[in-house]
C-alpha positions as CSV (number, residue, x, y, z in Angstrom):
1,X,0.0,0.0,0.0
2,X,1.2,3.7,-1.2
3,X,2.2,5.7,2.2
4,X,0.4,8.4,2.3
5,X,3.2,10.6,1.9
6,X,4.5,9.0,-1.6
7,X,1.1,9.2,-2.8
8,X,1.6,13.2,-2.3
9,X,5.1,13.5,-3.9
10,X,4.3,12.0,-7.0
11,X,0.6,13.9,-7.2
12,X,3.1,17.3,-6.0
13,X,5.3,16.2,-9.3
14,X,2.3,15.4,-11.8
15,X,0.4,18.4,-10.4
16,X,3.2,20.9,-11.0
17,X,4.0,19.7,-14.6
18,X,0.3,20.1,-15.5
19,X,0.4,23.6,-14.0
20,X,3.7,24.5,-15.9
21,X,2.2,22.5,-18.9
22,X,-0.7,25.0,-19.2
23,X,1.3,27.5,-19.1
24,X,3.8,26.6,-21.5
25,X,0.9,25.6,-23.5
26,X,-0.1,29.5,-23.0
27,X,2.9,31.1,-23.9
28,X,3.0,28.9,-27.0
29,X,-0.2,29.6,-28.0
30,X,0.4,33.7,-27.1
31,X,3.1,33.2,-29.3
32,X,1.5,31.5,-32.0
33,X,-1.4,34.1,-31.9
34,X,1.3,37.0,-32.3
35,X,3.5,35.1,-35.1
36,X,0.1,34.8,-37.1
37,X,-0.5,38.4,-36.8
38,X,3.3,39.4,-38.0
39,X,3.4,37.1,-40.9
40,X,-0.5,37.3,-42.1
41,X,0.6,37.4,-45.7
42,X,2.8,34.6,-45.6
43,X,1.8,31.3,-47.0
44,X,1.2,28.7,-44.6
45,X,1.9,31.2,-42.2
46,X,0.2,28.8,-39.3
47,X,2.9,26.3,-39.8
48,X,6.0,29.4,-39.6
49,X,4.2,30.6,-36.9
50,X,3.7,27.5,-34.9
51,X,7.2,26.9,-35.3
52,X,8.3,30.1,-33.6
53,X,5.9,29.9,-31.0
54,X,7.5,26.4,-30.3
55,X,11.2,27.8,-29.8
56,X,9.9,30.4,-27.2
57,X,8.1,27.6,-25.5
58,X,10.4,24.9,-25.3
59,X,12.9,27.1,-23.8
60,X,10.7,28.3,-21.3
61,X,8.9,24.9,-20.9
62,X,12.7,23.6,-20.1
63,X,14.3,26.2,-17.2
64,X,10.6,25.4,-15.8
65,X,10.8,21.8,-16.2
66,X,14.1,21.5,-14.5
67,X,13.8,23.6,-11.8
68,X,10.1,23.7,-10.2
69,X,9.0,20.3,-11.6
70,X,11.7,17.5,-11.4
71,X,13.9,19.0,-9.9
72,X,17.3,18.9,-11.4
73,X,19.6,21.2,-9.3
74,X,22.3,20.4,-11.4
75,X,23.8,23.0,-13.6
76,X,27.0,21.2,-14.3
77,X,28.2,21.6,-17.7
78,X,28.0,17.7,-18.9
79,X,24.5,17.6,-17.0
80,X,22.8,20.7,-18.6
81,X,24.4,19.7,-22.6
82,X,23.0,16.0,-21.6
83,X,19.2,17.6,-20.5
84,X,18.7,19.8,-23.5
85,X,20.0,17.8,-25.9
86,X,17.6,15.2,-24.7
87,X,14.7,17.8,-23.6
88,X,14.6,19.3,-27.5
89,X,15.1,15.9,-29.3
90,X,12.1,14.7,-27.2
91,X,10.2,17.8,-28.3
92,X,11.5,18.1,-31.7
93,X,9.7,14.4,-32.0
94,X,6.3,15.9,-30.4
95,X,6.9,19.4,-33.0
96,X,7.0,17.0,-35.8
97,X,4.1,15.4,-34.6
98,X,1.6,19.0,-33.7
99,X,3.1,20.0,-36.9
100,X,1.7,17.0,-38.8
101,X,-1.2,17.2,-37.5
102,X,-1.5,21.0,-37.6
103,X,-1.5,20.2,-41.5
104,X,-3.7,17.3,-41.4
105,X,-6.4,19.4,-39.7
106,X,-5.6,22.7,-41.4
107,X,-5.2,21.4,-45.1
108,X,-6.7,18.2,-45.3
109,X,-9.5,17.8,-43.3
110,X,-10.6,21.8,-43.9
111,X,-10.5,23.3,-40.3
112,X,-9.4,26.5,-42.1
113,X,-12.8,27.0,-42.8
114,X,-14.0,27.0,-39.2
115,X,-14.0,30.5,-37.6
116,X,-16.0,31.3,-34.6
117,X,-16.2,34.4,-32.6
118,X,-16.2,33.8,-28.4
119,X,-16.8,37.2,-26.4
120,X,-15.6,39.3,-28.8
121,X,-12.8,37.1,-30.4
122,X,-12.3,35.1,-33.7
123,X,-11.5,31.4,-32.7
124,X,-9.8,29.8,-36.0
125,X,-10.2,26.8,-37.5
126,X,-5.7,27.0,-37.0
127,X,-6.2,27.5,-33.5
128,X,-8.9,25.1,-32.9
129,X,-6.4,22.3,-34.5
130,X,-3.3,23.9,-32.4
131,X,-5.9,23.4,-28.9
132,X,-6.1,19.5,-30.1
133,X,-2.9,18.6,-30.8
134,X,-1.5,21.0,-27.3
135,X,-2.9,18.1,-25.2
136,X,-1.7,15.3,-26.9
137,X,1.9,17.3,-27.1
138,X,1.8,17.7,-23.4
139,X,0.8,14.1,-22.8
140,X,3.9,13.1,-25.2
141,X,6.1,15.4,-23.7
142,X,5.2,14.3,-19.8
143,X,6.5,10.5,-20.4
144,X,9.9,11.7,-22.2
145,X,10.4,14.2,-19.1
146,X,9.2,11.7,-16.5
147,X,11.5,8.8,-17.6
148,X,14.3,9.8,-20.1
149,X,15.1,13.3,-19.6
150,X,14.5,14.1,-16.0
151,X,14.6,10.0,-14.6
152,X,16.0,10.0,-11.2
């Protein structure tokens, strides 16, 4: 039987990486909002865009995930090469993916024809697809922090 103070570490750990997961997920999507207003007139801007907006984030989804969530006190050179180099291949795999499927939604299966206006603002058919794919990113993104990048 879990003690009842194990059972409160590893909720403590899962609880902070969804909190720090929503907000990652918010800067990237401020991000993304922003890049789609710079480069309107680009081509496929949503995919440039969601690129950028991925940078910022995984940068800031990184000094969060280190310090607050799993706690890697470690800023030894060999240590901090090994965790990014791990932390952005793992999310370079889950870009790939959101971008894939960003592309699938957006120029396949049409969700560029969705718009909706909310309380005054336009909800896109881009950013409805971008919502979709944020949880199965973070879902992705939890397992290769949990037990490759941030494994005790």
């Amino acid at each position: 039987m879990m003690r009842k103070s194990d059972f409160f570490a590893k909720s403590k750990e899962l609880v902070l990486y969804v909190f720090f997961g929503v907000l990652t997920t918010a800067v990237n999507l401020g991000f993304f909002c922003v890049f789609e207003i710079v480069l309107a007139n680009a081509d496929n801007s949503y995919l440039y865009s969601n690129a950028l907006a991925w940078f910022v984030s995984v940068i800031f989804a990184y000094i969060t995930n280190k310090l607050f969530v799993f706690n890697s006190r470690s800023w030894r050179v060999g240590v901090i090469t090994k965790e990014v180099i791990q932390f952005f291949g793992a999310r370079i795999f889950s870009f790939v993916i959101e971008e894939t499927g960003l592309w699938l939604f957006v120029d396949l299966f049409g969700f560029d024809r969705l718009s909706y206006t909310v309380l005054g603002y336009d909800i896109t058919g881009e950013l409805i697809s971008k919502l979709i794919l944020a949880v199965i990113v973070v879902i992705l993104n939890y397992f290769f922090s949990k037990f490759v990048i941030f494994k005790e």
